[in-house]
C-alpha positions in Angstrom: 1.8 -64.4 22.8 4.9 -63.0 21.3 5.8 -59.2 19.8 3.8 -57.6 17.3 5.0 -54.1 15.5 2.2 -51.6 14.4 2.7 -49.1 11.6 -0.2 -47.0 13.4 -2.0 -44.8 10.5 -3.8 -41.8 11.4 -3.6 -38.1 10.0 -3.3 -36.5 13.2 -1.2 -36.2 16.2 -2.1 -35.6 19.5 0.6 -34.6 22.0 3.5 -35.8 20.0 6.2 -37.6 21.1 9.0 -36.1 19.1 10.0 -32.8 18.3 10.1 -31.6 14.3 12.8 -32.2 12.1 14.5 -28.7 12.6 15.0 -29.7 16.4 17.0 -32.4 15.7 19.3 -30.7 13.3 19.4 -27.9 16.6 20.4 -30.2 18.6 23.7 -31.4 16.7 24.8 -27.9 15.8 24.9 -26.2 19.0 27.4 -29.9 19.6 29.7 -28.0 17.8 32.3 -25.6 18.7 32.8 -22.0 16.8 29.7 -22.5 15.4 26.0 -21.2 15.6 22.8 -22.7 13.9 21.0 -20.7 11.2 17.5 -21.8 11.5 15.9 -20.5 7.9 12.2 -20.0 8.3 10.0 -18.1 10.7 11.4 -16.7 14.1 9.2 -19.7 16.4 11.5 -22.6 14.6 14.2 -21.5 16.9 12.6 -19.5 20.0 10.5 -22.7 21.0 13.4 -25.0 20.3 15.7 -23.1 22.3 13.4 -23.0 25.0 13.4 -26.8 25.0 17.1 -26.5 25.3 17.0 -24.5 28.2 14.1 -26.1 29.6 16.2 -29.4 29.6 20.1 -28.3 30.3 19.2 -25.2 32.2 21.5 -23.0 30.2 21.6 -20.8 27.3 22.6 -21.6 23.7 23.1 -19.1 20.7 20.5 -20.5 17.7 19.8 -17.9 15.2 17.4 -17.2 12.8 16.4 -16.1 9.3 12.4 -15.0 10.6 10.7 -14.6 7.5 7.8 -12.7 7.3 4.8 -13.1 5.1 7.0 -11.4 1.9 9.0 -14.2 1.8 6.0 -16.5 1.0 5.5 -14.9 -2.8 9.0 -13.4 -2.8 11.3 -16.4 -1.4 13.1 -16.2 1.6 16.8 -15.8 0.3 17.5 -12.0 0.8 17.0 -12.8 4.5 19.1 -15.7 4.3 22.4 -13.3 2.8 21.4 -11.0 5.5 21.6 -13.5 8.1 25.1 -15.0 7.3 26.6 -12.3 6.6 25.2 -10.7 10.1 26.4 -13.3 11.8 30.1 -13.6 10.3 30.1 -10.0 11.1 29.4 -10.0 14.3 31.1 -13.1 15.6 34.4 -13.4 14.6 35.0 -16.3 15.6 32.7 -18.1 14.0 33.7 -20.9 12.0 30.5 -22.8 10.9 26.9 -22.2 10.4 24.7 -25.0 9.7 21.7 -23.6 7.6 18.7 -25.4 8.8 15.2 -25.5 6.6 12.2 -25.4 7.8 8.6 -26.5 6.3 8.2 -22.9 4.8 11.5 -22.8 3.3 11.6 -25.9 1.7 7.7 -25.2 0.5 9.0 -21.9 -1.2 11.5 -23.7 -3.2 14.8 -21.8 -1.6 17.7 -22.6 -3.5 20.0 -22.9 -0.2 23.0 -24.7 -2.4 22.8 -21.8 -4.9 22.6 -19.5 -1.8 25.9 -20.8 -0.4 27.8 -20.8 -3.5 26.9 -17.0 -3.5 27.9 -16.4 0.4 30.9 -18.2 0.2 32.3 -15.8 -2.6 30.8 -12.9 -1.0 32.5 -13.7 2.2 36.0 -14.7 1.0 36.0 -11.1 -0.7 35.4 -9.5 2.0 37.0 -11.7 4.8 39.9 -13.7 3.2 41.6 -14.9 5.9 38.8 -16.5 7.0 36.9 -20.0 6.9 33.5 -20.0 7.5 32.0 -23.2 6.6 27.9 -23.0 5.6 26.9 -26.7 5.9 23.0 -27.1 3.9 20.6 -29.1 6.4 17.4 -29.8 4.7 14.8 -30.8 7.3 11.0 -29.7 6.3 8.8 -30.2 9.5 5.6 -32.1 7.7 8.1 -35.2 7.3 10.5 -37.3 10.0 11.2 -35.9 13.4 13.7 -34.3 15.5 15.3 -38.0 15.2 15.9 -37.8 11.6 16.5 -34.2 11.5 19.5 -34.6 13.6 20.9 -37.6 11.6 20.6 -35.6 8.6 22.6 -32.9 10.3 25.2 -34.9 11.6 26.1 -36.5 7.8 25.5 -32.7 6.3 27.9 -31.6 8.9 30.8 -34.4 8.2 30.0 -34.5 4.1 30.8 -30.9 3.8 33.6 -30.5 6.6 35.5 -34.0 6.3 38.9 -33.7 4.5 41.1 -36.5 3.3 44.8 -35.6 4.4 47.0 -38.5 6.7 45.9 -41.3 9.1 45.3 -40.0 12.7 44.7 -43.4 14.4 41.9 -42.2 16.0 38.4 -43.9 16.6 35.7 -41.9 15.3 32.7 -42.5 18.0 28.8 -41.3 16.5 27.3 -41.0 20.0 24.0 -40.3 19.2 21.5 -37.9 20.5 22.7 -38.1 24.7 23.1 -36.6 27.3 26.5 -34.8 28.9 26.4 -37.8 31.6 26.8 -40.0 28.9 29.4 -38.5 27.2 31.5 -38.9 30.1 31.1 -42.0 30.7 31.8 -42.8 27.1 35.1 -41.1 27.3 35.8 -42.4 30.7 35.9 -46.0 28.7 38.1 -44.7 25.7 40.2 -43.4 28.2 40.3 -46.2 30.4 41.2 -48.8 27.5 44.0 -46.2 26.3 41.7 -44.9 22.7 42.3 -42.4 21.6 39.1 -41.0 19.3 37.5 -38.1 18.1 33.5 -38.0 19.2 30.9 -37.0 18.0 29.6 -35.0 19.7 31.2 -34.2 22.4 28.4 -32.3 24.3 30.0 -33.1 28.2 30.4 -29.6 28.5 26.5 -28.7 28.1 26.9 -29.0 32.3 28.9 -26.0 32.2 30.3 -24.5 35.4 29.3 -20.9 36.6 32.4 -19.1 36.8 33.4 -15.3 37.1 33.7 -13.3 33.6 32.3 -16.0 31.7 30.1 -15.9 29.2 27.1 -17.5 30.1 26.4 -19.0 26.4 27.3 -23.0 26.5 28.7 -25.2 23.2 29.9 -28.3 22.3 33.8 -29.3 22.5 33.8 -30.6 18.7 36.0 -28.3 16.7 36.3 -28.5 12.5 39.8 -30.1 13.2 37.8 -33.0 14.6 35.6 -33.1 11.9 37.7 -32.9 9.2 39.9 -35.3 11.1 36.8 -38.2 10.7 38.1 -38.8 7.3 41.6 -40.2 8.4 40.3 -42.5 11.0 41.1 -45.7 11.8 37.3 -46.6 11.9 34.0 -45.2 13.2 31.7 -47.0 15.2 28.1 -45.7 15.7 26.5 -45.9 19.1 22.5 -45.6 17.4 21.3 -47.0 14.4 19.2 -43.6 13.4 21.3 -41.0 14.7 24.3 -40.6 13.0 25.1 -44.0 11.7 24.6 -42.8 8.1 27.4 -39.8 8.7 29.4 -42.9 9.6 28.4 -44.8 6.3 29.5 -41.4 4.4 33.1 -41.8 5.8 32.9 -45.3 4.7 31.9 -44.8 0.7 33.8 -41.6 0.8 36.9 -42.5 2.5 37.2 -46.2 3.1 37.3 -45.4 6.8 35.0 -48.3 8.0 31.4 -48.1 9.7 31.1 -50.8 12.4 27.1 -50.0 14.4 27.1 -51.2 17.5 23.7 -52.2 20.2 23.1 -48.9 22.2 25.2 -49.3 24.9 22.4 -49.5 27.4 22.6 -52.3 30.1 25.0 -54.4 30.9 25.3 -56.7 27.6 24.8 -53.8 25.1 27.9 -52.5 27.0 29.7 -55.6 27.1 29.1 -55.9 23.0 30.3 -51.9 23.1 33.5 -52.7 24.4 34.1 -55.8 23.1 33.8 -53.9 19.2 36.1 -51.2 20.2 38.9 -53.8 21.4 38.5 -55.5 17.8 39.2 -52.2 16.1 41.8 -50.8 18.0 43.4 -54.1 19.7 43.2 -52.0 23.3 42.9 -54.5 25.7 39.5 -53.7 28.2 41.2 -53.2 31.7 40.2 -54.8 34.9 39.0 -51.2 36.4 36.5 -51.5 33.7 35.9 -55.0 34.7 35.6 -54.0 38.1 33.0 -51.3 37.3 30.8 -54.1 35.5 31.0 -56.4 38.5 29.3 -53.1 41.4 26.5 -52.6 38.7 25.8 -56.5 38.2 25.9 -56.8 42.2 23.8 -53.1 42.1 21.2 -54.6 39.7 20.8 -58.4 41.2 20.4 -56.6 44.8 16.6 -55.4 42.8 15.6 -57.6 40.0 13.9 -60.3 41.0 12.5 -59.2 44.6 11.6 -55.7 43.3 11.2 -56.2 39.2 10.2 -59.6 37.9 7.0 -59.3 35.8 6.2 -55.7 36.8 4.9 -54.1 33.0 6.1 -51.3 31.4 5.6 -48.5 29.1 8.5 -46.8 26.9 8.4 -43.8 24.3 11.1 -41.9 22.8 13.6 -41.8 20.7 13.8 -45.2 18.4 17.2 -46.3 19.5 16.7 -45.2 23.1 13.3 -47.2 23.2 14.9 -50.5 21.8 17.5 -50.0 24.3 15.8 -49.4 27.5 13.9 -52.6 26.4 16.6 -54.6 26.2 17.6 -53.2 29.4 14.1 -54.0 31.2 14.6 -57.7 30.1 17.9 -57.5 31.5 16.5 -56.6 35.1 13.2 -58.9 34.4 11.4 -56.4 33.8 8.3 -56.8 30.9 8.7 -54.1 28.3 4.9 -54.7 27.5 4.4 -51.1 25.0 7.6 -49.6 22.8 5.9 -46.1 21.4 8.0 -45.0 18.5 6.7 -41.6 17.5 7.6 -41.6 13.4 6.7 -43.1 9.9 10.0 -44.3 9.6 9.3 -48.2 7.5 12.6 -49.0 8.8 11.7 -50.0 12.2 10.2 -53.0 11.4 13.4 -54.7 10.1 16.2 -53.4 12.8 17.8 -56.4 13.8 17.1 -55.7 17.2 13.2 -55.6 17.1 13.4 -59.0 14.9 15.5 -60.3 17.8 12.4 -59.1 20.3 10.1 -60.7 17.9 11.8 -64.0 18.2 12.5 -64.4 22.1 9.8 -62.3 23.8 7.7 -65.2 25.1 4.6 -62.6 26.5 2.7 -60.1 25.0 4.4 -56.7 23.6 3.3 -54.2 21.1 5.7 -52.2 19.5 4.2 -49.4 17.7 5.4 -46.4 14.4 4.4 -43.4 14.1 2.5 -43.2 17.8 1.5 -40.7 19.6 1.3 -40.6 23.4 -2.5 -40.0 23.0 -1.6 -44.1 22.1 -0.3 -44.5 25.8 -3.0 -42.1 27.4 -5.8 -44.0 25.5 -5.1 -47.5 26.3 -4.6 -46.8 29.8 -7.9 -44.7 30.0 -9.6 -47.2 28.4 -8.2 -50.1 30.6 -6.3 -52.1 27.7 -3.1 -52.2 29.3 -2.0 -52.8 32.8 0.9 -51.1 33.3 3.3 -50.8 36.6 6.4 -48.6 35.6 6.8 -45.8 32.4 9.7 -44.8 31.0 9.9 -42.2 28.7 10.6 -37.8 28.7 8.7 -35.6 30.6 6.2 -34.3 27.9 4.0 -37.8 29.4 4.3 -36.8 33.1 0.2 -35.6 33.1 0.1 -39.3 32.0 1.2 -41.0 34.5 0.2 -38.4 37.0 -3.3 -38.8 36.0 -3.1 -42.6 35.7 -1.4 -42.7 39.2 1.7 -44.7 37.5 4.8 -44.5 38.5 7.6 -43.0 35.9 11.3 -42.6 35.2 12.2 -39.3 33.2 14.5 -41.2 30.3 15.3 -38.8 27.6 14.8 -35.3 25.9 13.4 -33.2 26.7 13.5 -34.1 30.7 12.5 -30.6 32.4 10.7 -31.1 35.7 13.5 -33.4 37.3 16.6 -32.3 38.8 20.2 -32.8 36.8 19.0 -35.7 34.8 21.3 -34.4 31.9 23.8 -35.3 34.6 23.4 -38.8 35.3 24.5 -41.2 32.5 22.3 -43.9 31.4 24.6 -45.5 29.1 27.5 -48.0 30.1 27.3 -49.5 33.7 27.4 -47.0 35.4 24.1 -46.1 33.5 22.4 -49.7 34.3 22.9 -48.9 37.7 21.6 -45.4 37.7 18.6 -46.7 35.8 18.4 -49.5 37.5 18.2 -48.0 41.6 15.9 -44.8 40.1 13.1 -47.2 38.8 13.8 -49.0 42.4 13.4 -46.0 44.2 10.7 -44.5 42.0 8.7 -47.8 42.5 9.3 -47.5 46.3 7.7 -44.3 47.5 5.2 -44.8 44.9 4.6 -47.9 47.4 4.5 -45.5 50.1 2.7 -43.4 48.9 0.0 -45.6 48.2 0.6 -47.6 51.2 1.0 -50.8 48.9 2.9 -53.5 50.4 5.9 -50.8 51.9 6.0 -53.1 54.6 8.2 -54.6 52.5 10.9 -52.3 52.5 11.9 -52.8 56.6 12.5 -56.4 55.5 14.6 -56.0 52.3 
């Protein structure tokens, strides 16, 4: 009895859970306002990334790319990377930054993208010298991380080369991790609430952009380069997920004494609590009773299900590492039994996050919690009848899993393509427990209907 992690070793993958590296660091720059991704390295390294974008948010989002050819594999690729930046500050003038993004064939070839930069920045301030264009080098070679690491490594590329040290702002700086737009509003619903003001990063709310007349149908973050540069004169950052963007926080730290606090992901209604309870030590705002109000509908939301509709019921969740842990935490919350945590990288570090250690101490059943899984590592044990499972959780590349399996799931995560506005709905704070909380309730119940399984129930409840 008790938790166990795996560091699973095998030298294939079948159906992957995460996305390459080069995703990730996608993800964070289209975040960013004024500014358009360079991916450097074959033309599919963006098209199929940028269909997962689309797939997910159902919008539109200008990625570029180098597409090398096979010349640049004996030649090198950086004649197309001169051409690309300097296309792109042409045609966009108001362009302000362009994260350069390696891939596995550029960092194989050897590109000097530093050297490259130094080059393109005194070509461009010849020819355009009232202009700042800001080429941020993000080195992410597919054969190693994920799209996890690849967009922490963005993140602290984009604030180590954009961050300037001028006068204290006052301001929160708030690593959100890689969310959704529900979340971000919810996030800044609580800042503004307890009277914060911050800067975060990244402020992605308006990827659920309106459809208006005469507008351009492209969609971007909110985060400009003031609020990036601005990181360095904050009061204090506090990182909502331990592996994405808490080391961009740590930079700030070593770089300009601006202090890193981490904080649980706030998913459920004690990770919140903790949440809130950080930012009132660090800015001495005060948590309002609307706040307090908001906690007490989704504890009453949350004890109306637990223990008639959730106690003991087993679960499945992949993902994203900090997500996973989270949703965890959450499930205990509700009495729910987190039974199988996939974590879909080699990343050593996941055996020593306080968090897991804390699982490994209380959990008083059995629960496996494996690295570098696959969800053939789901699929597997549930074709071959070593777990029991009655709920997964998890993004919708496992949806033949469960539909095969006859299991019932909740879409949780990215990318999330064959449900409605999931983007929409927040699944941090507590306005997120309770969304999680009534769509595993009602995913559970017309999976009893369906089945006819006990939905007799239901008339009584």
């Amino acid at each position: 009895m008790g938790c166990s992690v795996i560091q699973k070793e095998r030298s294939g993958i079948i159906n992957p859970i995460f996305n390459c590296q080069p995703a990730g660091a996608q993800y964070a720059g289209i975040g960013v306002k004024d500014c358009i991704p360079l991916v450097h390295g074959g033309q599919g390294c963006s098209m199929f990334v940028r269909l997962l974008f689309a797939q997910h948010f159902k919008e539109n989002f200008d990625i570029a790319s180098s597409s090398l050819h096979e010349e640049a594999a004996v030649f090198g690729g950086i004649k197309r990377l001169d051409l690309g930046i300097a296309t792109m500050v042409e045609r966009y003038p108001d362009l302000r930054v362009i994260p350069i993004i390696t891939t596995c064939s550029t960092e194989t070839i050897g590109d000097d993208i530093e050297g490259a930069i130094r080059k393109a920045q005194r070509t461009l301030k010849a020819k355009y010298p009232d202009r700042v264009v800001h080429l941020v080098p993000v080195h992410t070679p597919s054969y190693t991380g994920s799209a996890v690491s690849g967009y922490n490594v963005a993140i602290q590329s984009l604030i180590t080369t954009i961050a300037k040290k001028t006068e204290p702002n006052g301001k929160l700086n708030v690593f959100t991790g890689w969310v959704n737009p529900g979340d971000i509003t919810e996030l800044k619903h609580y800042l503004s609430e307890m009277g914060v003001d911050s800067t975060v990063l990244l402020d992605i709310e308006s990827f659920d952009s309106p459809m208006m007349p005469n507008k351009d149908s492209f969609t971007s973050g909110n985060t400009t380069v003031e609020d990036i540069e601005s990181t360095a004169n904050a009061t204090a950052s506090i990182a909502l997920s331990r592996y994405e963007g808490y080391s961009a926080a740590q930079v700030l730290e070593k770089k300009f004494d601006v202090p890193a606090v981490i904080t649980p992901t706030p998913i459920g209604i004690r990770n919140t609590d903790i949440m809130l309870q950080q930012i009132q030590q660090i800015t001495g705002k005060q948590i309002p009773e609307s706040l307090v109000r908001e906690r007490g509908i989704a504890l009453d939301a949350l004890a109306d299900l637990a223990h008639m509709f959730f106690a003991d019921k087993k679960v499945a969740i992949y993902g994203n590492p900090d997500l996973v842990i989270a949703l965890a935490e959450f499930c205990r919350e509700v009495e729910l039994k987190p039974v199988l945590l996939l974590l879909g990288d080699e990343n050593g570090g996941y055996a020593k996050d306080p968090r897991i250690l804390q699982l490994q101490e209380s959990v008083d059943y059995d629960m496996e919690i494996v690295c570098n899984a696959d969800l053939w590592e789901l699929e597997s044990r549930i074709k071959e009848k070593k777990i029991d499972l009655d709920l997964i959780l998890g993004h919708s590349k496992g949806r033949y899993i469960a539909i095969d399996a006859n299991i019932p799931m909740v879409r949780v995560g990215f990318p999330t393509f064959d449900r409605a506005g999931i983007y929409r709905n927040p699944v941090m704070g507590y306005k997120g427990a309770m969304w999680l909380g009534e769509t595993i309730a009602n995913t559970l119940f017309a999976h009893m209907e369906f089945n006819k399984d006990r939905e007799w129930l239901l008339n009584t409840w």
